[in-house]
C-alpha positions in Angstrom: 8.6 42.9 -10.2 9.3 39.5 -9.4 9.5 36.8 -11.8 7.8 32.9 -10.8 9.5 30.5 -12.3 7.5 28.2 -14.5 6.7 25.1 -12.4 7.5 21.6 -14.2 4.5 19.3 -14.8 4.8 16.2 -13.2 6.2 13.4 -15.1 3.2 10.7 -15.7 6.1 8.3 -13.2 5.2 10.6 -10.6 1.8 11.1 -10.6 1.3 6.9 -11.4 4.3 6.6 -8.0 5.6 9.0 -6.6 2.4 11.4 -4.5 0.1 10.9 -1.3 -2.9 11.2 -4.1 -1.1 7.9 -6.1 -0.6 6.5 -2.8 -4.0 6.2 -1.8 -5.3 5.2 -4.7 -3.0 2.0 -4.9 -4.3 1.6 -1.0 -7.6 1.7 -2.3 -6.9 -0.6 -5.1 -5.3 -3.3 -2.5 -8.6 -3.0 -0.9 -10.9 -3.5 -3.7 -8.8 -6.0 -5.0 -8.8 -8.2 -1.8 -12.5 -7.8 -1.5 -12.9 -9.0 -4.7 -11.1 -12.2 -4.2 -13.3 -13.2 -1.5 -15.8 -13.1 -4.1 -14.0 -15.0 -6.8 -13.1 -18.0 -4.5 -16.8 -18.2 -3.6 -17.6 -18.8 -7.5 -14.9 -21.8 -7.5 -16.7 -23.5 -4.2 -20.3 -23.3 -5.4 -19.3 -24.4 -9.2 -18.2 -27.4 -7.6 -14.2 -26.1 -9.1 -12.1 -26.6 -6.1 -10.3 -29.4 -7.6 -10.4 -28.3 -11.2 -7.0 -28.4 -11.0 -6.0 -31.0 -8.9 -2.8 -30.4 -7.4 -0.4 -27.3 -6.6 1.6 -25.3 -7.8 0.7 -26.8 -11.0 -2.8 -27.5 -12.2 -2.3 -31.3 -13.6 0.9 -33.6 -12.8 1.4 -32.8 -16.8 0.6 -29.1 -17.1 0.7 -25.9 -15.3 -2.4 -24.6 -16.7 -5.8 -25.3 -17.4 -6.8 -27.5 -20.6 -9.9 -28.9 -22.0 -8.7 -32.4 -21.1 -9.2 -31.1 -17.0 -12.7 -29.8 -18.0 -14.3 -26.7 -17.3 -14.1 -26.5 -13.6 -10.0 -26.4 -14.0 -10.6 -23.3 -16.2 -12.0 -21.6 -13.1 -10.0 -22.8 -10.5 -6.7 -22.2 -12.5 -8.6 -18.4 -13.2 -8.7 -17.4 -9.4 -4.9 -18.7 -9.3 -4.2 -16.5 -11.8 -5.8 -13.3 -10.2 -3.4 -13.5 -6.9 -0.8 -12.3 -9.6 -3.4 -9.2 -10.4 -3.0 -8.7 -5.8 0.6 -9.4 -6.3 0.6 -6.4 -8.4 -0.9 -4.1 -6.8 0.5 -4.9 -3.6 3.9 -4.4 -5.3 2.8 -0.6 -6.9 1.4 -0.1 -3.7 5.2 -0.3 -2.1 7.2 1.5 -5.1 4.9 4.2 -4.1 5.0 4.1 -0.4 8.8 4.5 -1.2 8.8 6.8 -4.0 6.4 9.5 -2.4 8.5 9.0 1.2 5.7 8.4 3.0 5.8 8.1 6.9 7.6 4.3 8.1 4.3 3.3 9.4 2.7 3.2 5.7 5.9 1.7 4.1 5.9 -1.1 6.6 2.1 -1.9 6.3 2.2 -2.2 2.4 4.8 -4.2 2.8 3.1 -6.0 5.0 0.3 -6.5 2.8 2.1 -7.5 0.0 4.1 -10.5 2.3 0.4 -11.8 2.7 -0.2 -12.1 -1.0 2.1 -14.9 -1.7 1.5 -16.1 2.0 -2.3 -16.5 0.3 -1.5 -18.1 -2.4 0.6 -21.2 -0.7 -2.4 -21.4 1.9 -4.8 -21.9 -1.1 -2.2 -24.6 -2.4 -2.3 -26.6 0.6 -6.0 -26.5 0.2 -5.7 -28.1 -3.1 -3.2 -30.4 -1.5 -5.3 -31.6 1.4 -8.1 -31.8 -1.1 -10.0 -29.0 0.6 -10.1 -29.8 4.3 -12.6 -27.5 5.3 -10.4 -26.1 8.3 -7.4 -25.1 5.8 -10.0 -23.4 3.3 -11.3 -21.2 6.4 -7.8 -20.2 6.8 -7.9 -19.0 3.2 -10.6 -16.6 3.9 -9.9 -15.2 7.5 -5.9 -14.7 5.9 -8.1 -12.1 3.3 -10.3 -11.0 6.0 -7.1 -9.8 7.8 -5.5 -8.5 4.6 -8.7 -6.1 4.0 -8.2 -5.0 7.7 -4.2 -3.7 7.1 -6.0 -2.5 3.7 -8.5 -0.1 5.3 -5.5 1.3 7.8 -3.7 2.2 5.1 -6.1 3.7 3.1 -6.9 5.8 6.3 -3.3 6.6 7.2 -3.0 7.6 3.6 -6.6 10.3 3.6 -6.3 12.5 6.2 -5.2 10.1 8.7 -7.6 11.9 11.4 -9.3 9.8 14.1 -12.4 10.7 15.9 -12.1 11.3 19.2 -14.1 8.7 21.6 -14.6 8.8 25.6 -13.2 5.7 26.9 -16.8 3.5 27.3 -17.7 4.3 23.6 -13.8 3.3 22.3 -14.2 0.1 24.6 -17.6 -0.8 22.8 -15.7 0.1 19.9 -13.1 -2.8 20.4 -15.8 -5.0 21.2 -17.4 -5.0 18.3 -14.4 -5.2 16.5 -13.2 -8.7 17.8 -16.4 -10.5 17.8 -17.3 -9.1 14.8 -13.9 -11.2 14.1 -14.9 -14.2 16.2 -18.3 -13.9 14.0 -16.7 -14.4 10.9 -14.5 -17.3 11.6 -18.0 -18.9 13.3 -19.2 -18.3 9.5 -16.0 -20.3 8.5 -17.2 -22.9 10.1 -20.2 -23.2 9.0 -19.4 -23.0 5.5 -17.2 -25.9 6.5 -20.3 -28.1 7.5 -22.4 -26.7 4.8 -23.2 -28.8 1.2 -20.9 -26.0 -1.0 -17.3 -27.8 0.0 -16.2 -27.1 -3.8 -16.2 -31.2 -4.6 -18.7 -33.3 -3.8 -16.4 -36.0 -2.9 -14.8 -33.5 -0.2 -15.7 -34.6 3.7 -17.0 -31.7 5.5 -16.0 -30.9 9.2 -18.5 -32.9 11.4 -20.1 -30.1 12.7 -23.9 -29.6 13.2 -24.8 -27.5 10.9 -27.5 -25.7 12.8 -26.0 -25.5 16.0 -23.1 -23.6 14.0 -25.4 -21.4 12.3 -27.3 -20.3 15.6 -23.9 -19.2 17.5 -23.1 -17.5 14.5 -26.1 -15.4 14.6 -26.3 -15.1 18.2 -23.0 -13.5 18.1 -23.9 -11.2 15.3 -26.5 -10.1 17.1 -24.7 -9.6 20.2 -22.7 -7.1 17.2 -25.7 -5.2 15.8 -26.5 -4.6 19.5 -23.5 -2.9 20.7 -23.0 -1.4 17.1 -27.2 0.3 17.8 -26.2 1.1 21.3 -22.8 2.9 20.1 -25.0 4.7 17.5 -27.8 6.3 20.4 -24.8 7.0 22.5 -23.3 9.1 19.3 -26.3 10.9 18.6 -26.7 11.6 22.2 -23.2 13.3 22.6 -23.8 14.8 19.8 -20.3 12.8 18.0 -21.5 13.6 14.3 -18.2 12.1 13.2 -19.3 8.9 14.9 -22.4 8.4 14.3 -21.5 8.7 10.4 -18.9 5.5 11.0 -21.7 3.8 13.5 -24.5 4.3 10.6 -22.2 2.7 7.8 -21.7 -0.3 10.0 -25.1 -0.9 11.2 -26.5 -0.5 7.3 -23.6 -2.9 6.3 -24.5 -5.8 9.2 -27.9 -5.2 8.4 -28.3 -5.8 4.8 -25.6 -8.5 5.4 -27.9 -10.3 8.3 -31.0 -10.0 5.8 -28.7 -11.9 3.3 -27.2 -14.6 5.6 -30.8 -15.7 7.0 -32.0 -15.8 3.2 -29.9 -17.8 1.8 -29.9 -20.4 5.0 -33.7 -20.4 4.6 -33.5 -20.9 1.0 -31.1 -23.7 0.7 -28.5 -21.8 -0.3 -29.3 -20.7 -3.6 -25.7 -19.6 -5.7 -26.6 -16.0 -5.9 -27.5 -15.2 -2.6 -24.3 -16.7 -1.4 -22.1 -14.8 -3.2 -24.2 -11.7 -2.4 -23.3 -13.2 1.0 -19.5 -13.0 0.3 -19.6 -9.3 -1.2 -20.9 -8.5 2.4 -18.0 -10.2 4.2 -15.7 -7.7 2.5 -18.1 -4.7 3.2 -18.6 -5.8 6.6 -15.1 -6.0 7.1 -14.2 -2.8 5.5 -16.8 -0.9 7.8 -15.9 -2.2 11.1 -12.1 -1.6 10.1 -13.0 1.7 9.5 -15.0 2.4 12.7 -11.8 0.6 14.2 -8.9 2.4 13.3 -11.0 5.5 12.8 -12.0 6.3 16.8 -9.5 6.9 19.5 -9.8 7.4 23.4 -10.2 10.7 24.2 -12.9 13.3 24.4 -14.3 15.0 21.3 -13.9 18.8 20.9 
């Protein structure tokens, strides 16, 4: 009769470290997390906290951190400083683990990756405060999150079961285009956030562009998006792609709601909670069109 060794529990080091399961859950932490930002920088524009504190990387010329002599608003802008050390984190448990459970070179390099862009954030939000929130530097400091959720949801893919769906070569084309402008729509947004009232200090100049004219090729082009993203969807029921019509049908829901919010809030001046309703959406939008991007390859399904 054979005897089995007793297997030895895993230490509470490896199961926090050191597996694929530990792995992707740090991925999915760097994801949340750098959604979450987005949202947090929103709350420091529309409180009007941008220069709570008023210079970088301190928060006063006398102090590093916020005190009630700076007022409230330097309480929440020293706040969302303080959360990039939260990122900074995760990003760095996110790499002990990418080493510790030897996972494949391509995952090691993208955490890595996405922990260089942490600080990299953090010094792009400084010159913000140091060029007293130029509109074109703080539009920087979303699309560098934008991209960081992007390397976010590849890793957290690379890190399930890293299987792409299989695409013929029109539907993976239509798949790239929505991709990039879906990219090109966001940094139109950008923009015009930068000519909208909500600068994060009323004394701060915005970027001199019309507002409206902005705001139309912004939702032209997201409707160009939906389009392509409805005619992907008929193409995947027709072929029958189940797989891609479940990534298609995330993304459409996603631009949807996210469409419903962006005309409400222009329509109703911009009211505080329906912008940062707005702001969850960036991060969800992103998310789902990462995921239909690094999620479909050319070739033809089984």
């Amino acid at each position: 009769m054979d005897v089995v060794a007793p297997t030895t529990p895993a230490s509470f080091k490896d199961r926090l470290f050191g597996t694929r399961r530990a792995l992707r859950g740090w991925s999915i932490a760097n994801l949340v997390a750098n959604c979450g930002i987005i949202v947090t920088g929103a709350v420091v524009r529309l409180t009007g906290s941008g220069l709570g504190c008023d210079t970088w990387p301190k928060c006063s010329a006398e102090s590093y951190t916020a005190h009630p002599a700076l007022g409230w608003h330097s309480y929440v802008e020293f706040g969302n400083r303080t959360l990039t050390f939260v990122l900074l984190a995760i990003a760095i448990a996110t790499v002990v683990t990418a080493v510790c459970s030897a996972a494949p070179q391509r995952e090691r390099f993208l955490s890595w990756l996405i922990l260089a862009g942490i600080p990299f954030q953090g010094v792009i939000g400084g010159i913000t405060v140091l060029t007293h929130l130029n509109p074109w530097v703080v539009a920087l400091h979303l699309l560098l999150s934008v991209l960081l959720i992007v390397w976010c949801v590849q890793l957290v893919q690379w890190t399930g079961d890293g299987e792409q769906v299989p695409v013929p070569t029109l539907q993976r084309r239509i798949v790239q285009a929505i991709f990039w402008l879906m990219m090109f729509a966001l940094w139109l947004g950008t923009v015009v956030t930068g000519a909208g009232p909500n600068a994060g200090d009323e004394r701060v100049p915005r970027n001199g562009m019309d507002i409206e004219f902005v705001a139309r090729a912004h939702a032209w082009t997201i409707w160009v998006v939906v389009a392509l993203t409805v005619l992907l969807l008929v193409q995947a029921i027709t072929t029958g792609n189940t797989r891609l019509r479940t990534l298609v049908l995330w993304l459409l829901a996603a631009e949807l709601v996210q469409g419903a919010i962006g005309y409400a809030q222009y329509f109703n001046g911009l009211p505080m909670g329906l912008v940062i309703c707005h702001m969850i959406g960036i991060g969800l939008v992103t998310t789902a069109v990462s995921w239909l991007y690094y999620g479909t390859r050319k070739g033809l399904p089984a």
